[in-house]
KENU-873151 format. One record per residue (C-alpha): x, y, z; residue in three letters. Coordinates in pm, whole numbers, padded with zeros to 5 digits, always signed. Each point is the difference from the previous one (the first is absolute). Layout:
N
XYZALA
...
This chain:
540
-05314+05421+01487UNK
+00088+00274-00162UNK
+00403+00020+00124UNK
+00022-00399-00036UNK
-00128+00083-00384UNK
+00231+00298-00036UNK
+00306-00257+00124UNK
-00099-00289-00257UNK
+00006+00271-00292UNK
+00363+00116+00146UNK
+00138-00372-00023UNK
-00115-00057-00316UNK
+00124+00333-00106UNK
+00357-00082+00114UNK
-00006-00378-00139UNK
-00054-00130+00392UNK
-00220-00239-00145UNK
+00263-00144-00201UNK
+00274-00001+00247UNK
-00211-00190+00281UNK
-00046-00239-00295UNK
+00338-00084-00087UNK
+00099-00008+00341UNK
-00267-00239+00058UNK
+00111-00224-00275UNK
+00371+00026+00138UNK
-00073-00128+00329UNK
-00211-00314-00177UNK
+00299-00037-00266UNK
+00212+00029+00308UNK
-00158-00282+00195UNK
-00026-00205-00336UNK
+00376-00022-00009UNK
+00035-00100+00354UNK
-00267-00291-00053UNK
+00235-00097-00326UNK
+00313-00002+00236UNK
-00215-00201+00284UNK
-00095-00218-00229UNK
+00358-00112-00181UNK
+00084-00092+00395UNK
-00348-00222+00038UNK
+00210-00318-00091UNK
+00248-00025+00310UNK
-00267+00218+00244UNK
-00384-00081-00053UNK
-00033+00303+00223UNK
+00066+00225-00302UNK
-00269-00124-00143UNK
-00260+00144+00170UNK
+00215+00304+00045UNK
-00002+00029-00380UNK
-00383-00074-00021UNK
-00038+00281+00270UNK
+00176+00292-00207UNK
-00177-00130-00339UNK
-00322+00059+00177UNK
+00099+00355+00110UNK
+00157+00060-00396UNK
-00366-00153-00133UNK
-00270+00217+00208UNK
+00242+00327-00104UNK
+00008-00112-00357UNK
-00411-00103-00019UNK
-00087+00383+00141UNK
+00255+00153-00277UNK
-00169-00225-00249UNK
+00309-00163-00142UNK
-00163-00352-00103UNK
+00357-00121-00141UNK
+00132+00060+00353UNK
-00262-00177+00158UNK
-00001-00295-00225UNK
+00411-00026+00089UNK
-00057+00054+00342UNK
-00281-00295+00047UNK
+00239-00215-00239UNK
+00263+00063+00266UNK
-00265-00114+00308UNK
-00077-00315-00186UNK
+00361-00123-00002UNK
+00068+00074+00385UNK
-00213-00241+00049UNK
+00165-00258-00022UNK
+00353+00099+00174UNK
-00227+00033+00344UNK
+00025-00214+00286UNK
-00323-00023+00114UNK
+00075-00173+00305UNK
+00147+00293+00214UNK
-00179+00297-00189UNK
-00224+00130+00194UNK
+00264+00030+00266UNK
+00193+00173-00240UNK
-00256+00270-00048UNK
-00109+00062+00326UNK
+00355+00113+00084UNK
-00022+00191-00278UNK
-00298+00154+00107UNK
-00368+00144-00081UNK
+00092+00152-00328UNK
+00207-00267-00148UNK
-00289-00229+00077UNK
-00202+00170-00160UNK
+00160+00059-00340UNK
+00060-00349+00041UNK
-00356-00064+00006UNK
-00046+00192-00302UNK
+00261-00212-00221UNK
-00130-00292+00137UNK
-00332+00072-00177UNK
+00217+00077-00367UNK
+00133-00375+00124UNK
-00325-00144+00030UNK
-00225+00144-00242UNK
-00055-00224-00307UNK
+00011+00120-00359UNK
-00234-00164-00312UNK
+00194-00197-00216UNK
-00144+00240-00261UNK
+00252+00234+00137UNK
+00316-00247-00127UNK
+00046+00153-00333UNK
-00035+00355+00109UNK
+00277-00054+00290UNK
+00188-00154-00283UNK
+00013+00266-00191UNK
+00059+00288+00264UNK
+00312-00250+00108UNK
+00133+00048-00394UNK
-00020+00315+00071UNK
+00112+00072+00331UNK
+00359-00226-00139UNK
+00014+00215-00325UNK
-00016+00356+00268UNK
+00257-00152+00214UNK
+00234-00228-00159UNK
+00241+00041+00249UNK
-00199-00086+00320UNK
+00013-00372-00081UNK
-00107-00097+00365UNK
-00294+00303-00006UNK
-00107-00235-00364UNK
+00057-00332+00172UNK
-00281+00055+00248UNK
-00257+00087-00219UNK
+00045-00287-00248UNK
+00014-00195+00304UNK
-00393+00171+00112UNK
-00111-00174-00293UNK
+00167-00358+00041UNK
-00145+00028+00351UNK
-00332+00149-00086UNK
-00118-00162-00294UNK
+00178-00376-00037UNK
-00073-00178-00286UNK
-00140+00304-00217UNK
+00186+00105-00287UNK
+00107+00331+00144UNK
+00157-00207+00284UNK
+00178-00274-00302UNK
+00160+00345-00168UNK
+00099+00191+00285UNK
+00233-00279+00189UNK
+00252-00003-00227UNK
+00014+00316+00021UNK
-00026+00005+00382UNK
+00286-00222-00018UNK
+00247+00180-00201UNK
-00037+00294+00201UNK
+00017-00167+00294UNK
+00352-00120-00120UNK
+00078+00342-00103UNK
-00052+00115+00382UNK
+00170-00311+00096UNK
+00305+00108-00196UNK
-00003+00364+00109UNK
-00035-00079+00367UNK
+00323-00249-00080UNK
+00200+00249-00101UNK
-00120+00293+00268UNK
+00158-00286+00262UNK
+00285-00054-00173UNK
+00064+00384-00026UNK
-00113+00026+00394UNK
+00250-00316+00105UNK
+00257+00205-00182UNK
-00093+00350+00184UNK
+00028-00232+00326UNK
+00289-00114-00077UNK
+00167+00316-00105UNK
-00183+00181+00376UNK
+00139-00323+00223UNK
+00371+00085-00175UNK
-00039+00380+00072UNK
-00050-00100+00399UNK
+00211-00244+00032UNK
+00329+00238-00154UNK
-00136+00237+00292UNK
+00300-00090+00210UNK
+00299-00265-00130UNK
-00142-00095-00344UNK
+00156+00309-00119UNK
+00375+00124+00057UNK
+00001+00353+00119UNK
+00252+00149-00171UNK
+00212+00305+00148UNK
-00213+00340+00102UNK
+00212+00301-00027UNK
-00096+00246+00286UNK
+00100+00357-00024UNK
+00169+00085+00360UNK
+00373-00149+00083UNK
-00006-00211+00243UNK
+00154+00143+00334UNK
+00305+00014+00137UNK
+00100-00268+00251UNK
+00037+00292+00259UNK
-00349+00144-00096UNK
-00128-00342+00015UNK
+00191-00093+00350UNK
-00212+00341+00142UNK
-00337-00062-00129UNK
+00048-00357+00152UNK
+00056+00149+00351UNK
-00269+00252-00064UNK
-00244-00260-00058UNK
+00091-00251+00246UNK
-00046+00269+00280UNK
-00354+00140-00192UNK
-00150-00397+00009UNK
+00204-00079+00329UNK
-00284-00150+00152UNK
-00058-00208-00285UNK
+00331-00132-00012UNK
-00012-00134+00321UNK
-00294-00283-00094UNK
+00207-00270-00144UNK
-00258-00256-00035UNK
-00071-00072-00389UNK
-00314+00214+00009UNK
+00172+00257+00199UNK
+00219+00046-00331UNK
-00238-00095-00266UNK
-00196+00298+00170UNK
+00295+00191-00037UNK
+00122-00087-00364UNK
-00381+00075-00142UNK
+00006+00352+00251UNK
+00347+00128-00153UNK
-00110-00119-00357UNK
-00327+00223+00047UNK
+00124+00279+00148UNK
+00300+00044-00248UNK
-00201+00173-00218UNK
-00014+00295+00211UNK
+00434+00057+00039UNK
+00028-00014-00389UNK
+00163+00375+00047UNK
+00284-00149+00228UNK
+00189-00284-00279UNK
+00168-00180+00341UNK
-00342-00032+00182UNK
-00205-00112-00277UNK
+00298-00256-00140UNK
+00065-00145+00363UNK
-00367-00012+00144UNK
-00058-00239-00336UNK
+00359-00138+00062UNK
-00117-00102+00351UNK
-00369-00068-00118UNK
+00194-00332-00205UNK
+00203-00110+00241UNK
-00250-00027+00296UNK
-00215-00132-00242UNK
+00261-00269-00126UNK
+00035-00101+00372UNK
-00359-00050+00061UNK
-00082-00165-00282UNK
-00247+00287-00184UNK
+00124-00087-00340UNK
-00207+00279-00208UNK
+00096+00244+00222UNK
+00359-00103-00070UNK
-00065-00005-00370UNK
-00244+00323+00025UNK
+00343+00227+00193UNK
+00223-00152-00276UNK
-00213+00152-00285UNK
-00086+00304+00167UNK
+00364+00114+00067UNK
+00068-00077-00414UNK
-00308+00221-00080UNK
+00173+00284+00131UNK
+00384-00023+00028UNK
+00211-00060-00330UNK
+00241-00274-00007UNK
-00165-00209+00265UNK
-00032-00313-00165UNK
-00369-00161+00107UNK
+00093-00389-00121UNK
+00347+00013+00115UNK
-00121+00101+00321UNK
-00277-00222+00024UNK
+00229-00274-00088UNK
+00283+00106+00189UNK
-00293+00043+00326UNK
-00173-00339-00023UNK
+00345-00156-00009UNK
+00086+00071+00316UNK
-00288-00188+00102UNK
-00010-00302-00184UNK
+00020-00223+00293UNK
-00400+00087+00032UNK
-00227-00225-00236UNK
-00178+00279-00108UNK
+00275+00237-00051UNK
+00212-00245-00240UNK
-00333-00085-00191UNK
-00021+00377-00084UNK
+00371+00019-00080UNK
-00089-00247-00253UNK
-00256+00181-00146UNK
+00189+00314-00066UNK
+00211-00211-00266UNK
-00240-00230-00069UNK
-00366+00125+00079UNK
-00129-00370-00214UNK
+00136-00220+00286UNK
-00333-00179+00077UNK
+00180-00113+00350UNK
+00071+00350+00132UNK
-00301+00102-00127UNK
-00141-00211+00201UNK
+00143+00051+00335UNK
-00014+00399-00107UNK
-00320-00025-00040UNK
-00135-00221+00257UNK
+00173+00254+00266UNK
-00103+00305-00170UNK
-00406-00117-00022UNK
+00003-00249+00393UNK
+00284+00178+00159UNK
-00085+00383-00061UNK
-00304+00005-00164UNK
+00114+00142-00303UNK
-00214-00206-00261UNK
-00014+00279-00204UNK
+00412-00077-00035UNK
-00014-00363+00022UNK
-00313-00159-00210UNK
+00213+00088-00326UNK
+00251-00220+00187UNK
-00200-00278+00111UNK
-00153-00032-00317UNK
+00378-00069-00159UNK
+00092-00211+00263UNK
+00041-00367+00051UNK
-00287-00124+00298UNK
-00351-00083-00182UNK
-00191+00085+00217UNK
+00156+00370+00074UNK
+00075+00001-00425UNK
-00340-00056-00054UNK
-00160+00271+00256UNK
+00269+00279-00104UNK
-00132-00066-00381UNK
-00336+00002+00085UNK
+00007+00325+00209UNK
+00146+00202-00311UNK
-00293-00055-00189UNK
-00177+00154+00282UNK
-00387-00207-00029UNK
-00251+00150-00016UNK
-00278-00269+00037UNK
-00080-00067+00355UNK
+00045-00373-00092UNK
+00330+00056-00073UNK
+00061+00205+00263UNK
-00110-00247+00253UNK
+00231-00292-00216UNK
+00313+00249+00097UNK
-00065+00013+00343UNK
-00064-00366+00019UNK
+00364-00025-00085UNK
+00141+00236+00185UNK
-00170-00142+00318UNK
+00134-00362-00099UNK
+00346+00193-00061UNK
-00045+00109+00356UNK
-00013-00417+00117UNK
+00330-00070-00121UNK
+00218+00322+00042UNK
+00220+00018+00273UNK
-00151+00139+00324UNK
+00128+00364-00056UNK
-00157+00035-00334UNK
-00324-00155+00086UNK
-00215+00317+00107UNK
+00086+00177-00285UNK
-00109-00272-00262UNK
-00278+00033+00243UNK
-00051+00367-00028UNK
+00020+00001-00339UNK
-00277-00319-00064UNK
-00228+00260+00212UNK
+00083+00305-00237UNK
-00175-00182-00314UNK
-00250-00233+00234UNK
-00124+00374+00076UNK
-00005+00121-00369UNK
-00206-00355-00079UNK
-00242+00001+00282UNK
-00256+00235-00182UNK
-00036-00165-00305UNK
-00051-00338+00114UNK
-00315-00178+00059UNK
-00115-00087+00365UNK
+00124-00309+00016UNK
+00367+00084-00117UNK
-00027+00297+00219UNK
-00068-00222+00320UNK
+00274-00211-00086UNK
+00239+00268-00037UNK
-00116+00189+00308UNK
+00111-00276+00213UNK
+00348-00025-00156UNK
+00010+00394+00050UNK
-00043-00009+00367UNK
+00244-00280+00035UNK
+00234+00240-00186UNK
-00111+00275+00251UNK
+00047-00179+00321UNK
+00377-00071-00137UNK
+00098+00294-00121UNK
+00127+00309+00227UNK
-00244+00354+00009UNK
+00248+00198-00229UNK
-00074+00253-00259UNK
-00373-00044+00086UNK
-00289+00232-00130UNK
-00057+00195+00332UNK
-00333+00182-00162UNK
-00089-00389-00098UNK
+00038-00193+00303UNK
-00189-00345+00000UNK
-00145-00123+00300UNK
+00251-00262+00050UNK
+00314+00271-00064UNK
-00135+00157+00242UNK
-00042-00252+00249UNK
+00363-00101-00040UNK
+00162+00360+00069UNK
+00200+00031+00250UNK
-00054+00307+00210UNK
-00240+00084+00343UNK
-00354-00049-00094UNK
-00243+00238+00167UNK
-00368+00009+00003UNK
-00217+00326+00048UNK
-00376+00052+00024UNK
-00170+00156-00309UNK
-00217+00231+00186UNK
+00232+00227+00195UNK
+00114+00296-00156UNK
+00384-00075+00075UNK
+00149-00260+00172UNK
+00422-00094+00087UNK
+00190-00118-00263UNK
+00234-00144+00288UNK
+00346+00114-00124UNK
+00247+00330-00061UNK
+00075+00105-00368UNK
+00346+00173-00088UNK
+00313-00007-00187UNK
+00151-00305+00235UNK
-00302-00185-00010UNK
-00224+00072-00314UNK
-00273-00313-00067UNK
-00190-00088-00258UNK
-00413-00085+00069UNK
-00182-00259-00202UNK
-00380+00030+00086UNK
-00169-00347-00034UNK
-00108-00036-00418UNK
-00352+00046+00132UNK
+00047+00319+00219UNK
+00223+00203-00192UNK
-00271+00263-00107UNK
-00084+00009+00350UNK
+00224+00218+00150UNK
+00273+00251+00053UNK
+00311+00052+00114UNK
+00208+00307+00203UNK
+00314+00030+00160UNK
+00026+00295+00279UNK
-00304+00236+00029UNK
+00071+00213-00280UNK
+00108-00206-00294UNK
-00238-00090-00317UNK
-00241-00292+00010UNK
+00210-00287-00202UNK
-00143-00294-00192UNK
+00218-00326+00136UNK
+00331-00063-00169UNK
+00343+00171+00195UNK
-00109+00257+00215UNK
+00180+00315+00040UNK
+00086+00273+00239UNK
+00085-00037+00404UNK
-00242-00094+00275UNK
-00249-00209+00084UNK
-00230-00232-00194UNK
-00423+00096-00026UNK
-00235-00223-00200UNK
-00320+00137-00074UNK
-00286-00211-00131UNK
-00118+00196-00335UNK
-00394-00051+00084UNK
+00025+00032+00411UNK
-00353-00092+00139UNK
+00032+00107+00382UNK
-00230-00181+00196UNK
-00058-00301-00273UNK
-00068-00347+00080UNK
+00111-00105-00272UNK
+00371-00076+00151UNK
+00217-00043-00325UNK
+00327-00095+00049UNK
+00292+00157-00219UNK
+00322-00114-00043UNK
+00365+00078-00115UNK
+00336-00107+00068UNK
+00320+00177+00037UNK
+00318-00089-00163UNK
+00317+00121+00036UNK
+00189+00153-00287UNK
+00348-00012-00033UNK
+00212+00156-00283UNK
-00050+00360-00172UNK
């Protein structure tokens, strides 16, 4: 008693006392503010509502223990007018995904809600309104709702006959304020959506003056040889992978022969022209404007211009010849674009083209992914239309209107309500059965990725203590093992008899493959069944 007496005296000593109390009141000023903001959204998401309602609660109880009655009088003002921007219908299902705690401040606003005030009271709430609007007469939506308490509250009293005109001018003072904050945020939009799309063409690069010569031709005639016979191997795969592989490879590595002018010049010098022949137009563009960055008089748009010449006979090609002159062309935005976002997935590159081009459909989902929603609605909307794009695009750009309807399906899916979610998870597995298992989430495996890997599937009993993996592990044969989504936690990997335990993913090292079960129950009944698959890998 005497130490918990001796700590009191110390706090109030040092003004504890007083900081616990402001802090208090900043957390419930804090949660007023995000009920205010909740609330503004209430008209075009009745969810926000209640979400408002919730953080005036929390702002209330803090404000009643500090004893600041204006506060409180604000807040329950504030719980009055959610009211009515809830849908009823679907609230409780709202909540309960919300959880235990939300319900329950909910609970606690609903009773501010429902609680009914003597019309005795009309005059005084008249006059604490007065003076509420003379304290803040810059808060004209704050002032709206509590001239609106007393419409609502009291109807036909006099309080209520004086206070909506009042309500009503200050409603149209919001009205005008929130008027301009759009026209200000269209504008910002605007001003964003014409910053991405002069990314690429909307802009004319101008000249960049490096600061090495470029190198002689007999310099540059060595470092060619020199790297043909470093990357021989390479050079031998002429498929169009074989030399995209190669042109992104020498663009990478060039960084590291900066202190040798003929490597560095001809490994980016190679990098565009195995590029240009495979049809990896940013890699072309990306070697061009490298090699100006750091050799003087190399011309970037002369060479750019000069490059995609010589391959105009290629749709793709001529529409970003165009563009270097004329980066408005809406038709070689178009085709640019189109290729850039279904051909090599570059939507980063080609939605600021899309959305300048000439096809509606493509126009209007380009446009709509710079402004980058937000709203799960929304989100779902854009991947409506790219999975429609996906119906009408040729064969060969199909999957990737495809892929990308999944990307936002997958951002939507939370925030929708069951229904909308059931509908969308059967358009999602549609997607899943047509697309091919690249760039997957190996530590995220579904059930049904899994299912569809393709690699030796082997089963082991839970209760030994190790059991055959069934295959060798080295540098000529290194694998990749994907426990079922289920079993993962469940066991181990080894390679050889000395190496480390390894969680799946590529396994290392030279020998053969051990699993062993992490809880091994020797002698068990209890005959669980574990499973993983091996998959080649292929590639560094």
């Amino acid at each position: 008693m005497h130490r918990l007496l001796l700590a009191l005296l110390l706090l109030l000593s040092t003004g504890g006392l007083s900081a616990i109390w402001a802090a208090d009141q900043t957390e419930a000023d804090a949660d007023a503010a995000q009920g205010v903001d909740a609330m503004k959204d209430s008209d075009s998401d009745p969810h926000r509502g209640v979400d408002a309602a919730i953080s005036f609660s929390h702002a209330l109880s803090i404000y009643k223990d500090l004893g600041l009655m204006d506060q409180v009088a604000e807040m329950q003002s504030n719980i009055f007018w959610c009211k009515k921007r809830m849908n009823i219908d679907d609230l409780q299902d709202y909540l309960a995904k919300k959880g235990a705690a939300a319900s329950s401040a909910f609970t606690a606003a609903k009773e501010v809600m429902d609680t009914p005030v003597p019309v005795t009271e009309a005059d005084s709430y008249l006059d604490k309104a007065k003076q509420y609007q003379a304290a803040n007469p810059d808060k004209h939506f704050q002032v709206a709702i509590r001239f609106s308490e007393i419409v609502e509250r009291f109807p036909d009293t006099d309080a209520a006959k004086a206070a909506e005109p009042i309500f009503v001018t200050e409603q149209s003072a919001y009205l005008a304020e929130v008027s301009k904050e759009r026209a200000n945020e269209k504008q910002e939009l605007q001003q964003a959506i014409d910053q991405v799309q002069s990314t690429r063409f909307m802009v004319s690069p101008g000249a960049v003056a490096g600061t090495t010569a470029i190198p002689a031709e007999g310099d540059r005639d060595r470092a060619l040889s020199a790297i043909k016979t470093a990357y021989h191997d390479a050079y031998q795969d002429r498929t169009q992978a074989g030399k995209r592989a190669l042109a992104q490879r020498l663009l990478d590595e060039s960084e590291s022969n900066k202190d040798d002018a003929g490597y560095f010049y001809m490994m980016l010098s190679e990098s565009a022209r195995l590029a240009l022949e495979s049809a990896e137009w940013e890699i072309v563009l990306g070697a061009i404007e490298k090699t100006g960055q750091y050799f003087v008089g190399y011309d970037v748009p002369a060479h750019k211009k000069e490059t995609f010449g010589h391959a105009r006979s290629d749709q793709v090609a001529n529409a970003i010849y165009v563009l270097l002159s004329t980066p408005n062309d809406k038709a070689a935005n178009l085709t640019a674009g189109r290729a850039f976002c279904l051909s090599l997935n570059r939507f980063d590159l080609g939605l600021p083209m899309l959305a300048d081009g000439t096809d509606g459909d493509l126009k209007k989902a380009g446009q709509l992914e710079l402004t980058n929603p937000q709203q799960p609605a929304a989100q779902k909307a854009l991947g409506d239309l790219w999975y429609s794009i996906g119906h009408h695009v040729s064969s060969a750009e199909h999957l990737a209107a495809w892929a990308r309807a999944q990307y936002w399906y997958r951002l939507a899916f939370p925030g929708l309500g069951a229904m909308h979610q059931q509908e969308l998870q059967t358009r999602m597995d549609e997607i899943d059965d047509a697309l091919p298992q690249t760039n997957l989430d190996w530590d995220n495996l579904t059930e049904k990725q899994w299912n569809r890997l393709k690699g030796d599937e082997i089963d082991i009993e839970s209760k030994v203590d190790r059991s055959n993996g069934d295959t060798e592990v080295g540098d000529d044969h290194r694998v990749r093992v994907v426990p079922f989504p289920d079993d993962k936690k469940k066991m181990v990997f080894m390679v050889g008899t000395t190496g480390p335990r390894q969680h799946a993913g590529i396994l290392t090292g030279e020998g053969h493959l051990w699993v062993f079960p992490t809880t091994p129950r020797r002698g068990a009944t209890d005959d669980e069944i574990l499973r993983f698959k091996i998959v080649p890998v292929t590639g560094p």
